[in-house]
C-alpha positions as CSV (number, residue, x, y, z in Angstrom):
1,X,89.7,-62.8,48.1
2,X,91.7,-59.6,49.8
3,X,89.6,-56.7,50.0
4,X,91.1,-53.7,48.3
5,X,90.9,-50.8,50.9
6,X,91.2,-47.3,49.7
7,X,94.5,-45.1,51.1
8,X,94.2,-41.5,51.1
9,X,96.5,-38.4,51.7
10,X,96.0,-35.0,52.8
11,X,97.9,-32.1,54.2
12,X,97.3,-31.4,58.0
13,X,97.4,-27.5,58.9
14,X,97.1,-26.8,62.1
15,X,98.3,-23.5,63.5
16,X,97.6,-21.0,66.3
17,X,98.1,-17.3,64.8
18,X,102.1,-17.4,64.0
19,X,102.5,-21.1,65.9
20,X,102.5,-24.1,63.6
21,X,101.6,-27.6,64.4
22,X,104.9,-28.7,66.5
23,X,104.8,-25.9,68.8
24,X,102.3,-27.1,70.2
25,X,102.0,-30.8,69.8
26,X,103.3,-32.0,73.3
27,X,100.4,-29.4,75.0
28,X,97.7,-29.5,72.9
29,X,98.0,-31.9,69.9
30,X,99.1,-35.2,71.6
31,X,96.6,-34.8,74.6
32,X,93.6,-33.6,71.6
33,X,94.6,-37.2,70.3
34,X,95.5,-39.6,73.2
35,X,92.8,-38.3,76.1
36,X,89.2,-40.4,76.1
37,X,87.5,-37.5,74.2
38,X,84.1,-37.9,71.8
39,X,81.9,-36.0,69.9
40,X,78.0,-36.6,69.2
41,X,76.4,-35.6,66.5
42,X,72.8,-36.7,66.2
43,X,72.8,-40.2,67.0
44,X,76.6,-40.6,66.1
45,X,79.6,-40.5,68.3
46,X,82.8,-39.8,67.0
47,X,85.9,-40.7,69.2
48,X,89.5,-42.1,68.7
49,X,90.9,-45.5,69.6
50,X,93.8,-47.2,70.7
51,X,96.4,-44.4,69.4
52,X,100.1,-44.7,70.0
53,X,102.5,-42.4,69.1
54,X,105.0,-44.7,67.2
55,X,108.6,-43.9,65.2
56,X,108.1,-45.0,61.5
57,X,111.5,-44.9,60.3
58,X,114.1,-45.9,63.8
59,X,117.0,-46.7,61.3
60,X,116.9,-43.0,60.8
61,X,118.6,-40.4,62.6
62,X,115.9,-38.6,63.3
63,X,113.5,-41.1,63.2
64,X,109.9,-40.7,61.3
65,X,107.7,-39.8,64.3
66,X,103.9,-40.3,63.9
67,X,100.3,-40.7,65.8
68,X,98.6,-43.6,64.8
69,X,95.0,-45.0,66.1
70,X,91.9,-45.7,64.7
71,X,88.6,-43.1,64.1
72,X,85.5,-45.0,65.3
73,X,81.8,-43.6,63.6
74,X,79.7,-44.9,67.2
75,X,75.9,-45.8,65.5
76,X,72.8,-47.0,65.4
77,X,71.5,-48.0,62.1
78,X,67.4,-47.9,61.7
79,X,65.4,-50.8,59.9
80,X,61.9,-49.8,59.4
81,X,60.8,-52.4,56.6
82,X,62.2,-55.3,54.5
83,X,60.9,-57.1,51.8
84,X,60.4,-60.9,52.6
85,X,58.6,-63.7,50.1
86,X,57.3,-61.4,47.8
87,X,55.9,-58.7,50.2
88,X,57.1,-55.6,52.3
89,X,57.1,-56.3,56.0
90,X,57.5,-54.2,58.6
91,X,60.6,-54.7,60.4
92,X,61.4,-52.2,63.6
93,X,64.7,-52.7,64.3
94,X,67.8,-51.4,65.6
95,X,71.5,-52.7,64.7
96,X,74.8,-51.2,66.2
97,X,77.4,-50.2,64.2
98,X,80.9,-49.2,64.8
99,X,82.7,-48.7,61.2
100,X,86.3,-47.3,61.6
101,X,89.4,-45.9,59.2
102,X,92.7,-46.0,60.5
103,X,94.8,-42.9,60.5
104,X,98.5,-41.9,60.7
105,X,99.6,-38.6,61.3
106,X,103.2,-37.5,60.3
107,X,104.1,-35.0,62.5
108,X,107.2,-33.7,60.7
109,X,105.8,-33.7,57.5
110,X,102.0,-32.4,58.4
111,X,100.9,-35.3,56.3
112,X,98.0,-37.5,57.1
113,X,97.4,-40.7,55.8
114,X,93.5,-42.3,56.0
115,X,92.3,-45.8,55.3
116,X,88.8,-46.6,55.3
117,X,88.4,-50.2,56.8
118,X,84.3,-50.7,56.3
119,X,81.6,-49.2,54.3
120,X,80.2,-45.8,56.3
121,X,83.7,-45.3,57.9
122,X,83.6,-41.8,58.3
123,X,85.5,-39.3,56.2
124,X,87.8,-37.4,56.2
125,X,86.1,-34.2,56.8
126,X,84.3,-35.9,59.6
127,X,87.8,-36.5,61.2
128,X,89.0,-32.7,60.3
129,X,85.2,-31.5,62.4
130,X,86.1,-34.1,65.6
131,X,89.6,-33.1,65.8
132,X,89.0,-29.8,65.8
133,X,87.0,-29.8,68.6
134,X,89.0,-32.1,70.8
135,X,91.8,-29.9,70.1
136,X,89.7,-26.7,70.9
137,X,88.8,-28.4,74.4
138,X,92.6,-29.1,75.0
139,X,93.9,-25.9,74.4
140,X,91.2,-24.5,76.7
141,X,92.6,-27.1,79.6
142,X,96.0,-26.1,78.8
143,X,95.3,-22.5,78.8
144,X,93.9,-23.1,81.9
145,X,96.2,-24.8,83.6
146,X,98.6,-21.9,82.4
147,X,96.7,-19.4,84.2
148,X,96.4,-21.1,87.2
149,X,100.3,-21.6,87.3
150,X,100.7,-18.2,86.7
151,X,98.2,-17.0,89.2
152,X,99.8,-19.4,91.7
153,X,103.2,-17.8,90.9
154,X,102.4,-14.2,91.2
155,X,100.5,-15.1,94.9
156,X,104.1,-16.2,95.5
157,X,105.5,-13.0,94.9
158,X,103.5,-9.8,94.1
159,X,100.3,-8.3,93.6
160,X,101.5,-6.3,90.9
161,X,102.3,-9.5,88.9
162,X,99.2,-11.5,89.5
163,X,97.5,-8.5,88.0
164,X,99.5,-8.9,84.4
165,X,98.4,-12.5,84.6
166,X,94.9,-12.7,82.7
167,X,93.5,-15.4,80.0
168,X,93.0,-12.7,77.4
169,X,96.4,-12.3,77.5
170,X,97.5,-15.9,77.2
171,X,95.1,-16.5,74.4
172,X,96.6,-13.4,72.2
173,X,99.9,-15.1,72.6
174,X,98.4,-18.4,72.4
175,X,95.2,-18.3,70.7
176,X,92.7,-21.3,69.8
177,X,94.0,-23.4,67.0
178,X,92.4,-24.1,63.7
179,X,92.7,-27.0,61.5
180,X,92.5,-27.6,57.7
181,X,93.0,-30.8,56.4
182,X,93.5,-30.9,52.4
183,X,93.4,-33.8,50.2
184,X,96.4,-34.2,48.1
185,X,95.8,-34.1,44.6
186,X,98.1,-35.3,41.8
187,X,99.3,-33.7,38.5
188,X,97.7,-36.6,36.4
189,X,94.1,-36.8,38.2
190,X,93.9,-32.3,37.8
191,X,94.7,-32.8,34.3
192,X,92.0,-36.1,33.9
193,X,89.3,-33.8,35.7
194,X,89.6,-30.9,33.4
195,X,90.0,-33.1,30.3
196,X,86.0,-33.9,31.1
197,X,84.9,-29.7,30.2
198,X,83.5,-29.0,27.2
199,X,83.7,-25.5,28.4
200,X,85.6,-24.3,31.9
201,X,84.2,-21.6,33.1
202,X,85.1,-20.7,37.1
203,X,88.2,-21.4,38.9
204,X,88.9,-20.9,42.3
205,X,91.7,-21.8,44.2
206,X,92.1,-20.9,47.9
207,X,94.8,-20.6,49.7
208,X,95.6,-22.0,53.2
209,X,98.1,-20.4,55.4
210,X,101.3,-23.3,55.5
211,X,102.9,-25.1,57.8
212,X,106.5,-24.7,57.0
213,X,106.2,-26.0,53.6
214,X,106.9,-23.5,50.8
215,X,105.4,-22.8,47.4
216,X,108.2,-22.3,45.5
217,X,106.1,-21.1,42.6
218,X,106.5,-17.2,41.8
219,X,103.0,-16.6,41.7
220,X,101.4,-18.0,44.3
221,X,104.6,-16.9,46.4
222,X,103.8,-13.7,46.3
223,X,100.5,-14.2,46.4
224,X,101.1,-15.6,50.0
225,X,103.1,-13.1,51.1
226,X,100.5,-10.1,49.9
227,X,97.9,-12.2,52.1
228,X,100.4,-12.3,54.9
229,X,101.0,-8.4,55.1
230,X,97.1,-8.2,54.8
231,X,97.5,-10.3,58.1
232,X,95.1,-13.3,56.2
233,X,94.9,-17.0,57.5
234,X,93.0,-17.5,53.9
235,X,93.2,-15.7,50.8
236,X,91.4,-17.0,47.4
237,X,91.8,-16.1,43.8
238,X,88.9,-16.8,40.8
239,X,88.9,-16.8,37.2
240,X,85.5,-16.1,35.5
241,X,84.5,-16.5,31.7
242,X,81.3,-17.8,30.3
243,X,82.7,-18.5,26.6
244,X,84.8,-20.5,28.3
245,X,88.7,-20.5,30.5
246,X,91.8,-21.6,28.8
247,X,92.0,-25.4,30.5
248,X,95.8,-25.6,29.6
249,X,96.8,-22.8,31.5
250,X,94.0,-24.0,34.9
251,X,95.6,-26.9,34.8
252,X,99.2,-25.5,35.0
253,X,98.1,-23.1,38.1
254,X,95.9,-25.8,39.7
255,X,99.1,-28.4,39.4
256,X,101.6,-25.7,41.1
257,X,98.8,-25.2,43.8
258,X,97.7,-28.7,44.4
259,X,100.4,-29.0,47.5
260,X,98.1,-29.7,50.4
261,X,98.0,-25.9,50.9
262,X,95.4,-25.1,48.6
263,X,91.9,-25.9,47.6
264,X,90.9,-26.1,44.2
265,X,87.2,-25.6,42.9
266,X,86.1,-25.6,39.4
267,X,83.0,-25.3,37.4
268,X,81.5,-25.4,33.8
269,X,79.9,-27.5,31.2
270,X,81.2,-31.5,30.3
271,X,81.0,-32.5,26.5
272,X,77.1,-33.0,26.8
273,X,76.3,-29.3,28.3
274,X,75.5,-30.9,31.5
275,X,76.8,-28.5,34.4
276,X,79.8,-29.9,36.1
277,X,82.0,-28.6,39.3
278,X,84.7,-30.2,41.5
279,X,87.1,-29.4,44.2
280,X,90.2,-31.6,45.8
281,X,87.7,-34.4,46.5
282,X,87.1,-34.8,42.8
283,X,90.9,-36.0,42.2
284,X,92.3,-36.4,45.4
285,X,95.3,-39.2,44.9
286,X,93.8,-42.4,46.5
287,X,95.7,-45.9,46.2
288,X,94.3,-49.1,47.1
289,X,96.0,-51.5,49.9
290,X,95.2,-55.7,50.6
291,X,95.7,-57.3,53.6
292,X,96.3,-54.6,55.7
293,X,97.2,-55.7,59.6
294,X,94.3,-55.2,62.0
295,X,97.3,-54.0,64.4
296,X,97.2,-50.5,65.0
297,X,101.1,-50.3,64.4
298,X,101.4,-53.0,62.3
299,X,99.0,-51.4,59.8
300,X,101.0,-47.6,60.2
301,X,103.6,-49.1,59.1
302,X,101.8,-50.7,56.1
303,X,100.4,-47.4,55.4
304,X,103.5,-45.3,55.2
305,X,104.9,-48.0,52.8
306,X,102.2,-46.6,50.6
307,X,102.8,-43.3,51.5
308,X,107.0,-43.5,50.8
309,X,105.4,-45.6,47.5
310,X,103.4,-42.3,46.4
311,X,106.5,-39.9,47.1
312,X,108.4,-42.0,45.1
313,X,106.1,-42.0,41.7
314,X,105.7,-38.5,42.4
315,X,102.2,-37.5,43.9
316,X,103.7,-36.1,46.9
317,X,105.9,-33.6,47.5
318,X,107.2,-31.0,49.6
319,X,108.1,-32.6,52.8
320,X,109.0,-29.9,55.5
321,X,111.5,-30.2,58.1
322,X,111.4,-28.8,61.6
323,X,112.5,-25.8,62.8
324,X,115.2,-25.0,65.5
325,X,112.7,-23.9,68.0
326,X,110.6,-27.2,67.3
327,X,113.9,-29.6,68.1
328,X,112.8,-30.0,71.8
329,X,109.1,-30.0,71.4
330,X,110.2,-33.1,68.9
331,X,112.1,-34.4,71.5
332,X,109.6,-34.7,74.4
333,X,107.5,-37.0,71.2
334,X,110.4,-39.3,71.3
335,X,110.2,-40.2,74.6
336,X,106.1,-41.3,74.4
337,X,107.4,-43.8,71.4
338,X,105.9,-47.1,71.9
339,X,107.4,-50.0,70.3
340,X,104.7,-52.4,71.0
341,X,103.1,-53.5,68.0
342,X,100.4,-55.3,69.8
């Protein structure tokens, strides 16, 4: 029998003060993503394999450019006892284990789509912790190698010049990146999850500074453009009433937040007075996929059939498109395109 494996989506915002994602992506992003880089954590290693930036969609005009690869969970797993003919036997052993998901980033649309191959793949928040750090130890080599260039210019020409050139200043026009990625949720599974209160009594939704994509919605339009002259990369909003919230109207804000670019925590009591809570993980849209290629490219394009699949019922939305000043930066992707689906 096919094993079911589940597909997930999520927003991915990264941005560097008033830089979004595909101003940097041929300095930072791609190298973050494509260098040998790993992360321990206890006796885990986190690292990313065999990734290839690919073109989705070459039919297109502009194509449908992405970063594909694998996210490998490096282990050890620990066997202290087992039980054997009736009894419990000690059993000191160690097994390596390598479970993996495989990932496609959408660099146009900031979306990400995750697959879990195995049981303990890691998640996705796992991914969100490693990437941030590889791309915190690329920006400091590019940074780097910025200053170094400038250094070497202004020993060309002036002393006067190399003095302007510090790293302090770099960073403030260039400053390290941070990364949020948000599990999409869909209009049916927000409504499903608050259908299980009895009483709803906190609701929180946060919102994350965009990539290009716009809220549309009055509200939280304006309540992103308050945080904006506040100069805020986050600004949250709660609702608070023991006796109980009105669940039609949370579910109306949650649905006009639940873009990628907001996450959405609730609390309160279900039908048996038990406490319940939730955020996006709760009813994050997930879809199931069989026979998935073990080809890295082979199974991106597998995955974005799921993804075009989703757009098309509905759960996603709001695909942005680049800006002007991204054009070349897109263009310097094109020409790292692999088409070897090996």
């Amino acid at each position: 029998m096919a094993e079911h494996r589940p597909v997930e989506f999520a927003n991915f915002v990264c941005r560097a003060g008033s830089l979004e994602l595909l101003d940097f992506v041929d300095t930072v992003i791609l190298p973050a993503f494509m260098s040998p880089l790993s992360r321990k954590w206890g006796d885990n290693s986190y690292f990313l394999h065999d990734v290839r930036v690919i073109d989705l969609a070459p039919e297109m005009r502009n194509g449908v450019l992405a970063v594909c690869g694998r996210f490998v969970k490096d282990t050890v797993l620990h066997s202290q006892q087992i039980f054997d003919q009736g009894e419990l036997v000690a059993n000191n052993q160690k097994i390596k284990s390598s479970p993996s998901a495989f990932f496609v980033l959408l660099l146009e649309q900031h979306k990400l789509i995750y697959c879990s191959e195995y049981k303990g793949a890691p998640s996705l928040e796992t991914l969100r912790s490693t990437l941030q750090q590889f791309i915190g130890r690329t920006h400091s080599t590019y940074i780097h190698a910025v200053y170094e260039e400038c250094k070497a210019d202004a020993q060309a020409s002036s002393f006067e010049k190399r003095e302007r050139v510090t790293k302090v200043a770099l960073l403030a026009d260039f400053p390290r990146p941070t990364l949020e990625i948000v599990p999409l949720a869909s209009q049916e599974s927000i409504e499903e999850f608050i259908k299980r209160f009895k009483t709803l009594q906190s609701m929180t939704i946060r919102l994350i500074k965009p990539n290009n994509e716009i809220n549309n919605e009055g509200f939280f339009k304006a309540m992103r453009g308050n945080s904006e002259k506040l100069g805020a990369s986050t600004s949250a909003l709660t609702y608070k009433n023991s006796d109980g919230l009105s669940k039609a109207t949370a579910a109306s804000h949650a649905e006009a937040a639940a873009d990628g670019n907001a996450e959405l925590k609730f609390s309160g009591k279900d039908k048996d007075g038990q406490q319940l809570s939730g955020s996006n993980d709760d009813f994050r849209v997930v879809r199931f996929v069989q026979d998935l290629p073990s080809k890295p490219v082979a199974a991106a394009r597998r995955l974005f059939q799921e993804f075009m699949s989703a757009r098309k019922s509905g759960l996603i939305a709001g695909e942005p498109a680049a800006a002007d000043r991204q054009e070349a930066r897109l263009a310097v992707v094109r020409q790292m395109v692999t088409n070897n689906e090996d």
